[in-house]
C-alpha positions as CSV (number, residue, x, y, z in Angstrom):
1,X,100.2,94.2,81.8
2,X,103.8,92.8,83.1
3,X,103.0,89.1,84.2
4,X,106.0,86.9,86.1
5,X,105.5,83.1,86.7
6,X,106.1,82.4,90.4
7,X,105.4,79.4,92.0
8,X,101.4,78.6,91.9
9,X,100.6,82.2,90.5
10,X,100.9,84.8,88.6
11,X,102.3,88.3,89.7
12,X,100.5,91.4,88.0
13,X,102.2,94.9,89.0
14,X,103.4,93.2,92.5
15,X,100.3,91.3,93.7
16,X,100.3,87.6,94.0
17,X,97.1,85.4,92.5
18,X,97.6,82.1,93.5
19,X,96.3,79.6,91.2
20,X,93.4,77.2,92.9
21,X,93.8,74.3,92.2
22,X,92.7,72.5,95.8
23,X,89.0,71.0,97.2
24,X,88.2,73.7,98.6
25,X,90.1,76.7,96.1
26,X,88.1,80.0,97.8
27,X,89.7,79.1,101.2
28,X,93.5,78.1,99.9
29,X,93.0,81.1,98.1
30,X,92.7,83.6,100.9
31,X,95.5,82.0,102.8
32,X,98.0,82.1,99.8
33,X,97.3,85.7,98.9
34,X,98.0,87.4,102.4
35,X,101.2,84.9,102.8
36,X,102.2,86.3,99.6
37,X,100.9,89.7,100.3
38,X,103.0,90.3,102.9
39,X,105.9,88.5,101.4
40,X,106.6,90.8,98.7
41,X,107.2,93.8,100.9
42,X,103.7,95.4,100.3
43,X,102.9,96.2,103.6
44,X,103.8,100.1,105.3
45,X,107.1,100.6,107.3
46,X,105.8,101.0,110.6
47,X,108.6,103.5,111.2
48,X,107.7,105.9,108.9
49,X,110.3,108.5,109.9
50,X,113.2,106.6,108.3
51,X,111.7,105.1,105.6
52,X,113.8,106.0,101.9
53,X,111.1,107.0,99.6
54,X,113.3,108.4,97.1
55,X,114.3,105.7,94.0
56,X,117.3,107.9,93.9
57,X,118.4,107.6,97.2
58,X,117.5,104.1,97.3
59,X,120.1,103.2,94.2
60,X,122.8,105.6,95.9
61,X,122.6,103.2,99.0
62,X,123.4,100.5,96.6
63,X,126.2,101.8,94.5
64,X,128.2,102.6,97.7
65,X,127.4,99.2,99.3
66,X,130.3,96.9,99.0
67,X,128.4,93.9,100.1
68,X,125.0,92.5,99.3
69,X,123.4,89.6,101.7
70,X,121.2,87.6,99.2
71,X,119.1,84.9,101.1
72,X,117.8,81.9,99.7
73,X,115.4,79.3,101.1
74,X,114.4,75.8,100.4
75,X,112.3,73.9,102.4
76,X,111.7,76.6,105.4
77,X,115.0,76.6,106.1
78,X,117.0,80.1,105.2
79,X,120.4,80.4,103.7
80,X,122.2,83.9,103.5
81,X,125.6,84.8,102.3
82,X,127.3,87.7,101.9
83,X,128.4,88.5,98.1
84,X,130.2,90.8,95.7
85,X,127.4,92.0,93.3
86,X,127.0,94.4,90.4
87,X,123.6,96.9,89.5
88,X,121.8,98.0,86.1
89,X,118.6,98.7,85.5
90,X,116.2,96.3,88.0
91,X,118.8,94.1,88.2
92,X,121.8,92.5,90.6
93,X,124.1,90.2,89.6
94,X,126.5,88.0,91.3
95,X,129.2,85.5,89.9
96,X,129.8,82.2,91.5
97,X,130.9,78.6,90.8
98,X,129.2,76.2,88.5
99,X,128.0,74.1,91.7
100,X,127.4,74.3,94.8
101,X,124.8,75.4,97.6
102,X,123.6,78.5,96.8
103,X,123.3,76.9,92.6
104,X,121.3,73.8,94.4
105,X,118.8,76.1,96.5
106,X,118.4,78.7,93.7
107,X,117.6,75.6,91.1
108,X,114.9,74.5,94.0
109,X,112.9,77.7,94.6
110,X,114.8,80.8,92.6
111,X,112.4,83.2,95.0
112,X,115.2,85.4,96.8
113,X,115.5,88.4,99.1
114,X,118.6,90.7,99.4
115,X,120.0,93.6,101.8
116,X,123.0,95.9,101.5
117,X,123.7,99.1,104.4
118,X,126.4,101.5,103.9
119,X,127.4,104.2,106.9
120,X,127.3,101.9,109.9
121,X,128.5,103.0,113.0
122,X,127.2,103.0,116.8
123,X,125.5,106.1,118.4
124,X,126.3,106.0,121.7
125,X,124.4,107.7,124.6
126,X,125.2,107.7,128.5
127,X,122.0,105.1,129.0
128,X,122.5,101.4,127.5
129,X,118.7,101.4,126.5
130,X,119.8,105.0,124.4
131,X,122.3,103.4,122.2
132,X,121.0,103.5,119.0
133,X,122.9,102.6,115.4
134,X,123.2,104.8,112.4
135,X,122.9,103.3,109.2
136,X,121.2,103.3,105.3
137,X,119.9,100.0,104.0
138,X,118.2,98.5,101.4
139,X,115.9,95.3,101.6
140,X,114.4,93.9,98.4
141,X,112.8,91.3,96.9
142,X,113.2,89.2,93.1
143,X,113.2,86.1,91.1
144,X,117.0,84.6,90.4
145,X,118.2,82.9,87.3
146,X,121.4,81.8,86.0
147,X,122.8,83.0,83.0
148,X,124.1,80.7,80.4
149,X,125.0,82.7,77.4
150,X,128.7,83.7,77.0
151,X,128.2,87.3,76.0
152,X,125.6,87.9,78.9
153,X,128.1,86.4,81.4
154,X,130.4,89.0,80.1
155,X,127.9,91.5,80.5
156,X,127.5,91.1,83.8
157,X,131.1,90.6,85.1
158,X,131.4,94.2,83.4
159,X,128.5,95.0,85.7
160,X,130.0,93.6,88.9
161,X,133.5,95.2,88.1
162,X,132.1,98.6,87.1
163,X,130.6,98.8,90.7
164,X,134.1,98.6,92.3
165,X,135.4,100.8,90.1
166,X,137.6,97.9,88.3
167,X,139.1,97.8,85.1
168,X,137.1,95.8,82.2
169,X,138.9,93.8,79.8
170,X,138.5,89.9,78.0
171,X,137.1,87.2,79.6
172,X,138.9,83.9,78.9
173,X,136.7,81.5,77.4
174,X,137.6,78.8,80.2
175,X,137.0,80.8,83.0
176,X,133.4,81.8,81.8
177,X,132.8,78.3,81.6
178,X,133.9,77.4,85.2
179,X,131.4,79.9,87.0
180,X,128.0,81.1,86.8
181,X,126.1,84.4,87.0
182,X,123.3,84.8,89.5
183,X,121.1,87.0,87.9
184,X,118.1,88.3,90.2
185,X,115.2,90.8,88.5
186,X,114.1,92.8,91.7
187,X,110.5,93.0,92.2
188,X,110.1,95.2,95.0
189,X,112.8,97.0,97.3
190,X,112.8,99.5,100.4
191,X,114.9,101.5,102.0
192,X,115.7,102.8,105.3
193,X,117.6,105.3,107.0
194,X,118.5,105.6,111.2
195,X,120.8,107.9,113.6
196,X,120.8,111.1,111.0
């Protein structure tokens, strides 16, 4: 069975078991299971209508997205920046400097969420309260790490420039060593879809 460390717990196939270690373990242990529970993304789009079921159409949404929002969050308070990314397999990556906030908050709690949306544009109606927006997006869950290894940083910038259709090449050795790779395993993801 896949296992990730997260945390107090353990993940198996997308459910969080925290680990009790408290006075009083059967009652933390409710409370930290529907926290997480909810978390990850398990429960139903209430809007069932334009919920993306389809893995296919999911991934299509985020090969033409240009943007991905990946927020980060240390201490209840939420940090989100908008960031050129690349996509294989069940994985994003993003390139970055060495330091800075996003390397601080990721090295604190690595738990992240992301969102992309492609074919935005306003539907408009002769009633305000009729105006409605059409749009596809994406909102996921994963873990982040950094990559350290030379030949996996090179790896992913071929990922990231593949998206935009750019042209692969060498990597100098220096400039590898001034950034970092942002690489986040996605755990869960959703799509959605509005205004068709």
């Amino acid at each position: 069975m896949e296992r990730f460390t997260r945390g107090k717990g353990l993940f198996f196939r997308g459910l969080f078991l925290s680990v009790l270690t408290e006075s009083n373990p059967s009652r933390l242990g409710v409370r930290f299971f529907c926290f997480r529970f909810v978390r990850i993304g398990i429960e139903k789009m209430r809007k069932k209508e334009k919920e993306i079921r389809d893995r296919a159409e999911i991934e299509a949404v985020i090969q033409k997205a240009e943007i991905c929002r990946l927020g980060l969050s240390v201490d209840n308070r939420p940090y989100i920046v908008p960031l050129n990314f690349g996509f294989e397999g069940n994985c994003l990556y993003f390139h970055t400097a060495r330091e800075g906030k996003k390397i601080d908050m990721i090295r604190q709690n690595n738990c992240v969420c992301f969102e992309m949306d492609v074919d935005c544009s306003p539907v408009r109606a002769e009633k305000p309260c009729d105006w409605t927006m059409k749009y596809r997006s994406v909102i996921g869950y994963g873990t982040a790490s950094l990559l350290t290894d030379a030949e996996e940083k090179r790896r992913a910038l071929d990922v990231i420039m593949e998206h935009y259709s750019g042209p692969l090449g060498e990597y100098p050795e220096n400039l590898l060593d001034r950034l970092s790779i942002i690489q986040v395993d996605i755990e869960s993801m959703t799509g959605k879809r509005s205004g068709d």
